[in-house]
Biotite code that builds the C-alpha atoms (Angstrom):
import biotite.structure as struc

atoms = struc.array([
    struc.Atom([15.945, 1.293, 18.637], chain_id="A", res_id=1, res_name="UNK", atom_name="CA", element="C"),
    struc.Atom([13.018, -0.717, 18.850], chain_id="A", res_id=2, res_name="UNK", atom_name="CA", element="C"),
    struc.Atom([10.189, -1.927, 16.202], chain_id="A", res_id=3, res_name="UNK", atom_name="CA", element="C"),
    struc.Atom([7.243, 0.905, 15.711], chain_id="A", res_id=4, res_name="UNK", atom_name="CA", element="C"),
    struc.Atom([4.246, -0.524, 16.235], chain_id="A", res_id=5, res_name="UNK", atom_name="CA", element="C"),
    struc.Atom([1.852, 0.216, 13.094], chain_id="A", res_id=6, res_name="UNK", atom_name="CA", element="C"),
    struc.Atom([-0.472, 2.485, 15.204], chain_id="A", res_id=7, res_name="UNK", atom_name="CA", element="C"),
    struc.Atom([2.082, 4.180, 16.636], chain_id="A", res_id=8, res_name="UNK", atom_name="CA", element="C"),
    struc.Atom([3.134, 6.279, 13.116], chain_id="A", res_id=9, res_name="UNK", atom_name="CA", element="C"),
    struc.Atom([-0.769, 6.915, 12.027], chain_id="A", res_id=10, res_name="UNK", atom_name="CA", element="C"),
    struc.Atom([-2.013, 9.896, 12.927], chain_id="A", res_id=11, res_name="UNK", atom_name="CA", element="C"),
    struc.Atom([-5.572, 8.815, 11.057], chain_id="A", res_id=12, res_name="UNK", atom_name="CA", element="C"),
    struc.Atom([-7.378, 5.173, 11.302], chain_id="A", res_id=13, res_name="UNK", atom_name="CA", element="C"),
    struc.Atom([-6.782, 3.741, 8.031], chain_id="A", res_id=14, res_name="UNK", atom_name="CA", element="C"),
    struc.Atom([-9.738, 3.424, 5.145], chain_id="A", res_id=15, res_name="UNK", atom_name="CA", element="C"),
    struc.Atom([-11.430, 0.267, 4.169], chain_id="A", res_id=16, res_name="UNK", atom_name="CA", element="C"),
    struc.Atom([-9.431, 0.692, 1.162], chain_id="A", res_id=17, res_name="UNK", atom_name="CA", element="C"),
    struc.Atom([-5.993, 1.096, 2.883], chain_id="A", res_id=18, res_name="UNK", atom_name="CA", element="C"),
    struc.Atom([-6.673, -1.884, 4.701], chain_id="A", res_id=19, res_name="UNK", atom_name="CA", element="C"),
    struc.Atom([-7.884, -3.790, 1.763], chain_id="A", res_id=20, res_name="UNK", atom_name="CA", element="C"),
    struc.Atom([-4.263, -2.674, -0.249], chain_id="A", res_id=21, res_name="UNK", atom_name="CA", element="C"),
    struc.Atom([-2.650, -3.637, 2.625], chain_id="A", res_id=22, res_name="UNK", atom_name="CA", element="C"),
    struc.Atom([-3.413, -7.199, 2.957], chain_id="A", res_id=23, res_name="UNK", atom_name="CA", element="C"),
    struc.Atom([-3.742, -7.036, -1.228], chain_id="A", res_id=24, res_name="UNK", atom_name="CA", element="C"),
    struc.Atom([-0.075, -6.142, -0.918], chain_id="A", res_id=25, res_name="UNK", atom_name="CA", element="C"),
    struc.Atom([0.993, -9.291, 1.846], chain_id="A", res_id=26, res_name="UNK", atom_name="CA", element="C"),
    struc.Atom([-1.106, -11.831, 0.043], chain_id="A", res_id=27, res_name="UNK", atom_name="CA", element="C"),
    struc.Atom([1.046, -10.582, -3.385], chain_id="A", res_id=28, res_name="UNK", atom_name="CA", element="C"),
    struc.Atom([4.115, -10.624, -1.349], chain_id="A", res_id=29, res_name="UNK", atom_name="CA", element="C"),
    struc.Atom([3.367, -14.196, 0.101], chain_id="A", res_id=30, res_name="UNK", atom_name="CA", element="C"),
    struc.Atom([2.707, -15.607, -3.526], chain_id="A", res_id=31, res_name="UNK", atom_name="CA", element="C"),
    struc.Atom([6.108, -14.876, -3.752], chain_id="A", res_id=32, res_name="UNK", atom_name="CA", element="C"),
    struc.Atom([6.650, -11.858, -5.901], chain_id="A", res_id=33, res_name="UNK", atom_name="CA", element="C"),
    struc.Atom([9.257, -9.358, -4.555], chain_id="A", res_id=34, res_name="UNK", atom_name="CA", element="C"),
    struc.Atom([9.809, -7.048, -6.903], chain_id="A", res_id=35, res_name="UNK", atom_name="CA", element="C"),
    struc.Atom([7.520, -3.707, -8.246], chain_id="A", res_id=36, res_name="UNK", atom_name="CA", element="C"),
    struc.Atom([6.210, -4.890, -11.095], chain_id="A", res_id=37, res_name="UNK", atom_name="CA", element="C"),
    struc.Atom([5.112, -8.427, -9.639], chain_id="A", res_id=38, res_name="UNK", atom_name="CA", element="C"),
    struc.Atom([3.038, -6.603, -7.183], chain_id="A", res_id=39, res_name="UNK", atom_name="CA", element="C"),
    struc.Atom([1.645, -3.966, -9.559], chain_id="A", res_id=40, res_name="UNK", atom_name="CA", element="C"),
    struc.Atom([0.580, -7.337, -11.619], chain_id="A", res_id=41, res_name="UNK", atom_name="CA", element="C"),
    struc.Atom([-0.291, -8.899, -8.364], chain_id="A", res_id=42, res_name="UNK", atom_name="CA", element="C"),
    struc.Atom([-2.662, -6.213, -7.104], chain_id="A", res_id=43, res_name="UNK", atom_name="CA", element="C"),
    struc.Atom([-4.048, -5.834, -10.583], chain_id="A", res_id=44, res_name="UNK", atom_name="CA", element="C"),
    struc.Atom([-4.740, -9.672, -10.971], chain_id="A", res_id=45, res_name="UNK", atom_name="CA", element="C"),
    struc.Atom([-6.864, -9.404, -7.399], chain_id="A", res_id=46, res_name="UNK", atom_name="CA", element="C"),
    struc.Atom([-8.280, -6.936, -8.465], chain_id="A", res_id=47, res_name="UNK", atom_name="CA", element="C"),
    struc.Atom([-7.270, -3.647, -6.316], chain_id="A", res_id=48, res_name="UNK", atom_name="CA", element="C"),
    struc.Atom([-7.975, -0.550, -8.065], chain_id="A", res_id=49, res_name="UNK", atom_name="CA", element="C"),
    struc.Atom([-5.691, 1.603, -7.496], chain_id="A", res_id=50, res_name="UNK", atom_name="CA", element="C"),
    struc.Atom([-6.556, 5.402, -6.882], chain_id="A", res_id=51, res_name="UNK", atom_name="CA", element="C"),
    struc.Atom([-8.888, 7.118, -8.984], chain_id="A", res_id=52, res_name="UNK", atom_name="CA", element="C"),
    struc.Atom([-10.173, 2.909, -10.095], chain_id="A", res_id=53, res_name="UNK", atom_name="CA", element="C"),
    struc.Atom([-7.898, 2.641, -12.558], chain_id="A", res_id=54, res_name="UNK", atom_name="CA", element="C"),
    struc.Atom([-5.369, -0.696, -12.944], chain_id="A", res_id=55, res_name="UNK", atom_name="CA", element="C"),
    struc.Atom([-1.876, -0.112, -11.255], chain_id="A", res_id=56, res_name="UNK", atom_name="CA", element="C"),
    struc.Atom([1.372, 1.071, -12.769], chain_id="A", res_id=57, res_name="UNK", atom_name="CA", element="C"),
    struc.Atom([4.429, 0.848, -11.160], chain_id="A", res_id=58, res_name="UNK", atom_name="CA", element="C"),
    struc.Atom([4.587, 4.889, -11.185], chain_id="A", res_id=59, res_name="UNK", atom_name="CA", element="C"),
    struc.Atom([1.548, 5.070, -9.909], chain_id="A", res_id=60, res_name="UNK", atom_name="CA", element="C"),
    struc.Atom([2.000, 2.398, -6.985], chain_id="A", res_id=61, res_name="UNK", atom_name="CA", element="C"),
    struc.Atom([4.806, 4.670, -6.213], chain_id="A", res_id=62, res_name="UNK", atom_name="CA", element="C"),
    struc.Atom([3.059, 7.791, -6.039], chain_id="A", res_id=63, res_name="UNK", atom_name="CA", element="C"),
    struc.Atom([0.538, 6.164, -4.064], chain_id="A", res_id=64, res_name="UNK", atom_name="CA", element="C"),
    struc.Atom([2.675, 4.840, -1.363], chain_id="A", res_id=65, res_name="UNK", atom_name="CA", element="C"),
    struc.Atom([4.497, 8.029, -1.305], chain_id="A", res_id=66, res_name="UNK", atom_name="CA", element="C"),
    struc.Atom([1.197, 9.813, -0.756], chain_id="A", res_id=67, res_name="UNK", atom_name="CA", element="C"),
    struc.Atom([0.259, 7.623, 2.079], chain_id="A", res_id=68, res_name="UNK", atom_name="CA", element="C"),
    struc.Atom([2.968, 7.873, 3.917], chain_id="A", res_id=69, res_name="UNK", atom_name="CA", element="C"),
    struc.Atom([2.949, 11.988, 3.401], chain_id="A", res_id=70, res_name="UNK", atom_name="CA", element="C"),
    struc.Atom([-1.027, 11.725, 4.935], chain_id="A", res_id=71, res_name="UNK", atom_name="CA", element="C"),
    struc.Atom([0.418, 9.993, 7.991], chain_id="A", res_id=72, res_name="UNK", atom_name="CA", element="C"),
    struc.Atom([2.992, 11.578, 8.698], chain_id="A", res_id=73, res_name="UNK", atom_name="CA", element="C"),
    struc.Atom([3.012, 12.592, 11.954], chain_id="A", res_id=74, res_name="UNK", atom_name="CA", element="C"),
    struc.Atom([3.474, 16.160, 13.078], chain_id="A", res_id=75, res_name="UNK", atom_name="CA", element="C"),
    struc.Atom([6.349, 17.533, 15.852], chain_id="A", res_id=76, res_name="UNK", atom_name="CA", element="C"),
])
């Protein structure tokens, strides 16, 4: 099996804010923290609100990933 391309699991074009998470989340990841609650900290230090502009949780990072990847989910 080969690597999915990105655009080839979205069934919507992301949002300015999924886009800004998303390289939020790579720059975190790059700075070298791995685990949940170095990227919760991460995102909160930069400054990422996280949904509903409150500061992450690792719970709520959580729910919010899960909840992405529900809305792009694609259909059979």
């Amino acid at each position: 099996m080969g690597y999915l391309a990105p655009i080839q699991a979205a069934v919507a074009e992301t949002t300015p804010w999924e886009t800004k998470l998303a390289g939020a989340i790579e720059e975190v990841f790059g700075g070298g923290r791995h685990d949940l609650p170095g990227l919760v900290e991460g995102l909160n230090e930069l400054g990422i609100p996280a949904p509903g502009g409150g500061p992450w949780t690792p719970e709520g990072f959580t729910t919010a990933i899960a909840e992405l990847a529900a809305a792009g989910k694609q259909e059979d």
